[in-house]
TORKOL-4160 file (C-alpha; in steps of 0.2 Angstrom, whole numbers, padded with zeros to 4 digits, m for minus):
205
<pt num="1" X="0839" Y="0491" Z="0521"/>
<pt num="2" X="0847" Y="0509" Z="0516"/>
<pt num="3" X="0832" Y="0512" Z="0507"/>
<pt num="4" X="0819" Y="0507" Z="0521"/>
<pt num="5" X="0832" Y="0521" Z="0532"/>
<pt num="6" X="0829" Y="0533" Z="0519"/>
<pt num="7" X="0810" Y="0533" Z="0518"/>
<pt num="8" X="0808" Y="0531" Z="0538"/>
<pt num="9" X="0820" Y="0547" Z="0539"/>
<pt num="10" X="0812" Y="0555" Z="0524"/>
<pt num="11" X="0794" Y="0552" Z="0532"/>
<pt num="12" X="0801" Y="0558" Z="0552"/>
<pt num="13" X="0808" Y="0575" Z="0542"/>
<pt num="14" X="0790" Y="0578" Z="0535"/>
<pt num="15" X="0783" Y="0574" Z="0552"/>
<pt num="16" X="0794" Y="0585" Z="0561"/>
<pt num="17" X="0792" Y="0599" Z="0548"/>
<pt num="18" X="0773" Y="0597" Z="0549"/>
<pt num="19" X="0774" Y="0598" Z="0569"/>
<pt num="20" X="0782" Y="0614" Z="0567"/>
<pt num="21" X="0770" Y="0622" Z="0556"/>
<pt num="22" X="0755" Y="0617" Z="0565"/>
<pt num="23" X="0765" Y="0622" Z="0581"/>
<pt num="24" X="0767" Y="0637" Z="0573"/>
<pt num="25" X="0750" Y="0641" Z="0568"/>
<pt num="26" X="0744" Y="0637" Z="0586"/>
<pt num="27" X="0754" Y="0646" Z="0598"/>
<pt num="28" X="0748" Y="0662" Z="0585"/>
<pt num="29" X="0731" Y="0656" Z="0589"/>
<pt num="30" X="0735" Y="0651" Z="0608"/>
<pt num="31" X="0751" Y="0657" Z="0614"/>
<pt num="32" X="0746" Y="0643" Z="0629"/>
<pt num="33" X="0744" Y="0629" Z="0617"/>
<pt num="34" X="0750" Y="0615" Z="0625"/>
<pt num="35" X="0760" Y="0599" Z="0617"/>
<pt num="36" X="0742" Y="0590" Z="0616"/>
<pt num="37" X="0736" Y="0603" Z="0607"/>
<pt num="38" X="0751" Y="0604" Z="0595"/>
<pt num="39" X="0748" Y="0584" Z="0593"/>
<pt num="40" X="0732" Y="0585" Z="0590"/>
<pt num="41" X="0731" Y="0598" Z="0577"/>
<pt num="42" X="0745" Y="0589" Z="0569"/>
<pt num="43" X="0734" Y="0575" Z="0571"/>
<pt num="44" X="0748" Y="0564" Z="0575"/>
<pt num="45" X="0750" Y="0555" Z="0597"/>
<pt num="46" X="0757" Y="0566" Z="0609"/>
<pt num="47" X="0773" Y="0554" Z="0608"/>
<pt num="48" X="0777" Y="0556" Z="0590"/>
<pt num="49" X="0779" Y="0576" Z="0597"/>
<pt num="50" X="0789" Y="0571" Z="0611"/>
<pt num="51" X="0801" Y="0561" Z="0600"/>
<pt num="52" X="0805" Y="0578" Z="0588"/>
<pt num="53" X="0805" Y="0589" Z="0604"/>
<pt num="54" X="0808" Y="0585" Z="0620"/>
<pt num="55" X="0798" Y="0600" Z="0629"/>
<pt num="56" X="0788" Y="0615" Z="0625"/>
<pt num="57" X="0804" Y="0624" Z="0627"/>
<pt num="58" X="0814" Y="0613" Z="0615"/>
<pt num="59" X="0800" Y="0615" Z="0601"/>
<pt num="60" X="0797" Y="0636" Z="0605"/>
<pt num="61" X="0818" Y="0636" Z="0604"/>
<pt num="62" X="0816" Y="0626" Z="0588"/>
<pt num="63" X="0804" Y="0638" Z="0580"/>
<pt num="64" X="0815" Y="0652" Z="0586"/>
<pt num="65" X="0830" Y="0649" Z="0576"/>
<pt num="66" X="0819" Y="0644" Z="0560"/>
<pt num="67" X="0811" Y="0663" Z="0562"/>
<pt num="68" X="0829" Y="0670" Z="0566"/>
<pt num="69" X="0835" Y="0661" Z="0547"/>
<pt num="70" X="0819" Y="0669" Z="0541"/>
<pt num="71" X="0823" Y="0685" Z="0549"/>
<pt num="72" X="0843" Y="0686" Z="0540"/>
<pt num="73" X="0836" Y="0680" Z="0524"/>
<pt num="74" X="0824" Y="0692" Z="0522"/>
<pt num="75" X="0836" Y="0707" Z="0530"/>
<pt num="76" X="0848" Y="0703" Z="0516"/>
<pt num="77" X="0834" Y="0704" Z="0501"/>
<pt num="78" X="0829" Y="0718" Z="0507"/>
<pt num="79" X="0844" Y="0726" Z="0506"/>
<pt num="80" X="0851" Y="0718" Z="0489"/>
<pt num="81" X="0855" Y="0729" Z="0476"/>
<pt num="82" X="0851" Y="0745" Z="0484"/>
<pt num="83" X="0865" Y="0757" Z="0484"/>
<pt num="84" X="0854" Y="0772" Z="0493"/>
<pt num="85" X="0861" Y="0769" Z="0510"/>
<pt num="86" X="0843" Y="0775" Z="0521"/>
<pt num="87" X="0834" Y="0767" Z="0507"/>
<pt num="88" X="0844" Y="0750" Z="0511"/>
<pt num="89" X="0839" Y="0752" Z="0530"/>
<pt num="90" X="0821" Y="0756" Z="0525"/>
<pt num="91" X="0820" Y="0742" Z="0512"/>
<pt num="92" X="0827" Y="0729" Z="0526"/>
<pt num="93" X="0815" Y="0734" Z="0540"/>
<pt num="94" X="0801" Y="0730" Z="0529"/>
<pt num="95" X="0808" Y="0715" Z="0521"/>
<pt num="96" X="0810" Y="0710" Z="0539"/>
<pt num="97" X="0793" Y="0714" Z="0547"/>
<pt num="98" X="0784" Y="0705" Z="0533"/>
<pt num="99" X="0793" Y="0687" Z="0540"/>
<pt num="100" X="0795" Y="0696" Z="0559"/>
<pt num="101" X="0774" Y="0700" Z="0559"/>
<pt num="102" X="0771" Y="0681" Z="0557"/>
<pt num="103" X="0784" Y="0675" Z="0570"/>
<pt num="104" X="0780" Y="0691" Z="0585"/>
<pt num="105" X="0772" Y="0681" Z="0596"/>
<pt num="106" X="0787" Y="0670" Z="0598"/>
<pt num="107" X="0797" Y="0685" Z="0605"/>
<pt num="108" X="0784" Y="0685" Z="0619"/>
<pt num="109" X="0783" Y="0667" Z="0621"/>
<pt num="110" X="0803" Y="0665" Z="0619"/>
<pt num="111" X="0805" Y="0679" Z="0634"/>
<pt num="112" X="0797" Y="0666" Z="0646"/>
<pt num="113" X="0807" Y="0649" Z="0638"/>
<pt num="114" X="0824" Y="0655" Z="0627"/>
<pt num="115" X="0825" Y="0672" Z="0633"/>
<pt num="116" X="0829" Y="0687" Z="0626"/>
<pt num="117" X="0847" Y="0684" Z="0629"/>
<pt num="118" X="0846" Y="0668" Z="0618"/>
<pt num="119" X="0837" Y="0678" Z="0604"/>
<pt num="120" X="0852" Y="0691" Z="0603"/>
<pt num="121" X="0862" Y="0681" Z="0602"/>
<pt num="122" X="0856" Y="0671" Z="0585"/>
<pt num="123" X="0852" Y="0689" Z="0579"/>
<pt num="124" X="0868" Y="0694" Z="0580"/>
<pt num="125" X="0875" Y="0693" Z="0562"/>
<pt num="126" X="0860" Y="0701" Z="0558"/>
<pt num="127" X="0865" Y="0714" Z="0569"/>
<pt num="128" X="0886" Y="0713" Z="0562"/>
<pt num="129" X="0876" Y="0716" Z="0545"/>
<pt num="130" X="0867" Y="0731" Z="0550"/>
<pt num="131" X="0882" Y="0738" Z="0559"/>
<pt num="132" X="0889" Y="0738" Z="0543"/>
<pt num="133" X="0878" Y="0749" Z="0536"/>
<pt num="134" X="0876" Y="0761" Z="0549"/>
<pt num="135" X="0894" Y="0765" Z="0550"/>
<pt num="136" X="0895" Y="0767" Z="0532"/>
<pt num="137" X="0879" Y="0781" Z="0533"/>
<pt num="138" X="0887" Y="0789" Z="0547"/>
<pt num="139" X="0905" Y="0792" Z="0539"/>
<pt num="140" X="0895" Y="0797" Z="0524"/>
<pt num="141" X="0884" Y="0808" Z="0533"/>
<pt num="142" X="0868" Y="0799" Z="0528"/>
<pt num="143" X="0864" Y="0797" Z="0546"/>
<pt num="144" X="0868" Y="0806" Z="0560"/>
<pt num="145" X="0868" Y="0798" Z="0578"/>
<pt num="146" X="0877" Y="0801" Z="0595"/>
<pt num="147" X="0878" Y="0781" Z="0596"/>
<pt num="148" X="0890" Y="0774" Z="0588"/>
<pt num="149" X="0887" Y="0760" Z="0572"/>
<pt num="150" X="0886" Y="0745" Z="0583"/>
<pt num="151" X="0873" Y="0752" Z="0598"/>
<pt num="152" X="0862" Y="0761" Z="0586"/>
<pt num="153" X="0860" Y="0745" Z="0578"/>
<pt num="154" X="0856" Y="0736" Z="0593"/>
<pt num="155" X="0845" Y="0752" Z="0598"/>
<pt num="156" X="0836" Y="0748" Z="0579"/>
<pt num="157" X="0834" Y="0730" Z="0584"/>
<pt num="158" X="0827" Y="0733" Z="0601"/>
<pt num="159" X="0814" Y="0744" Z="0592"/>
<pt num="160" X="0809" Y="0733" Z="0581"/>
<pt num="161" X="0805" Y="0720" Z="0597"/>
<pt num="162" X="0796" Y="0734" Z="0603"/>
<pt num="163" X="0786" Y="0737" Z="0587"/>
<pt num="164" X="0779" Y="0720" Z="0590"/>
<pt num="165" X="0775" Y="0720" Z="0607"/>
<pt num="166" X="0765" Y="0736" Z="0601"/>
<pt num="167" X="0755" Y="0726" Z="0591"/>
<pt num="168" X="0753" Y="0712" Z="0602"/>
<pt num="169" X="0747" Y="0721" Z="0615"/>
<pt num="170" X="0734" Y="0730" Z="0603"/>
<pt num="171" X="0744" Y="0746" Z="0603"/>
<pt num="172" X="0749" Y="0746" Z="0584"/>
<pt num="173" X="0739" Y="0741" Z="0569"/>
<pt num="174" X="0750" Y="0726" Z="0561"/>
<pt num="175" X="0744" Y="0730" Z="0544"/>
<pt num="176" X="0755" Y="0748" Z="0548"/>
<pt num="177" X="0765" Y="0741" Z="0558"/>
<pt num="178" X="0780" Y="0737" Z="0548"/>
<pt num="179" X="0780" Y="0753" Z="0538"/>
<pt num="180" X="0779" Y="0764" Z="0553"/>
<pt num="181" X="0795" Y="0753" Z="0561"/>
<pt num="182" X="0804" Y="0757" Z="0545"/>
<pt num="183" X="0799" Y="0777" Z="0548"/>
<pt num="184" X="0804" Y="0775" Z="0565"/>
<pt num="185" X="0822" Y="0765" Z="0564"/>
<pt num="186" X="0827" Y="0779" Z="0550"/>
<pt num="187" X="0824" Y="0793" Z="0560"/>
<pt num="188" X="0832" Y="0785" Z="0575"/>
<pt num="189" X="0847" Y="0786" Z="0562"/>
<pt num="190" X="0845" Y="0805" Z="0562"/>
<pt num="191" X="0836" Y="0805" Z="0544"/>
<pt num="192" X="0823" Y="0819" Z="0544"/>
<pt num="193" X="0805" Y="0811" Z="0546"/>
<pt num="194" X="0796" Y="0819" Z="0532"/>
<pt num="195" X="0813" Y="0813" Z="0520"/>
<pt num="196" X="0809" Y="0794" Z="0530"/>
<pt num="197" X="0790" Y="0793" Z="0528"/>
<pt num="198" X="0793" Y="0797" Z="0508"/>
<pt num="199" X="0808" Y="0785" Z="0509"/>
<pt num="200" X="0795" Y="0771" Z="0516"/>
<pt num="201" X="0780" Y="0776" Z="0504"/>
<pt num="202" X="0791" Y="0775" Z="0489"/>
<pt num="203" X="0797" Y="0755" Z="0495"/>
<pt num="204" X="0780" Y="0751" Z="0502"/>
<pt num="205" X="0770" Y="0754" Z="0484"/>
């Protein structure tokens, strides 16, 4: 009986792990997708989606915290083993945007279902991380901000929602997009732009 358990759970965690991915890929392709859509790209009945998520809302949230894992893995490799503090900020802001570009149309979905409030708030040890950082650059001098360490780095997130909405909204070329957040987030910091661009060359290559 335990093993029949075992391959029923086994074959629901597959199911639900497909119905994300497929969720993923269609609300990229159609932020409108509805739950039929999902279910029949899937290709599974509109009741085995209803039994994983019980609304659009649940499955957008769900998706939401899987990008948000994404998000602080990413920020910490990006930062790993760098001891150039503007070079760690840089290196985080594109390890970042590589996961964020795939995920940016959630952050417009999620404004009208989690809300931006909801995202925040998963972000924040991402944010605690980052705050980290800052401070020590700014009691080294490496950057140079009237904020203090924990509102530049919520100024630096915001920044980054904004660099995505940018591309959504056709303003910004995504293939640039995450080298020019990484110029832009340093400089916020008070590093000089020309010193920042050559920072983000250097990481990009």
């Amino acid at each position: 009986m335990a093993a029949m358990t075992t391959g029923h759970s086994t074959r629901a965690d597959a199911n639900r792990r497909r119905i994300l991915d497929v969720a993923l890929a269609e609300l990229l392709r159609d932020p409108d997708a509805s739950m039929d859509q999902i279910a029949r790209a899937a290709g599974v009945v509109r009741r085995t989606v209803y039994g994983h998520f019980p609304s659009r809302e649940a499955l957008i949230s769900t998706l939401v915290d899987g990008a948000v894992e994404a998000v602080a893995a990413a920020d910490a490799a990006g930062r790993e083993g760098i001891d150039d503090l503007a070079q760690a900020v840089a290196g985080s802001v594109l390890a970042v945007w590589k996961v964020a570009d795939r995920y940016r149309i959630l952050v417009a979905l999620a404004q009208r279902s989690v809300t931006m409030e909801g995202i925040i708030e998963r972000l924040a040890p991402v944010r605690e991380a980052s705050t980290e950082l800052l401070q020590r650059g700014l009691d080294e001098g490496v950057f140079v901000s009237p904020l203090p360490a924990p509102a530049l780095a919520y100024v630096h997130e915001q920044m980054m929602f904004a660099v995505m909405e940018a591309v959504n909204h056709g303003l910004l070329d995504a293939e640039e997009a995450g080298r020019s957040a990484a110029v832009t987030v340093l400089t916020a910091a008070g590093v000089p732009a020309s010193l920042a661009t050559a920072l983000v060359a250097k990481l990009s290559d």
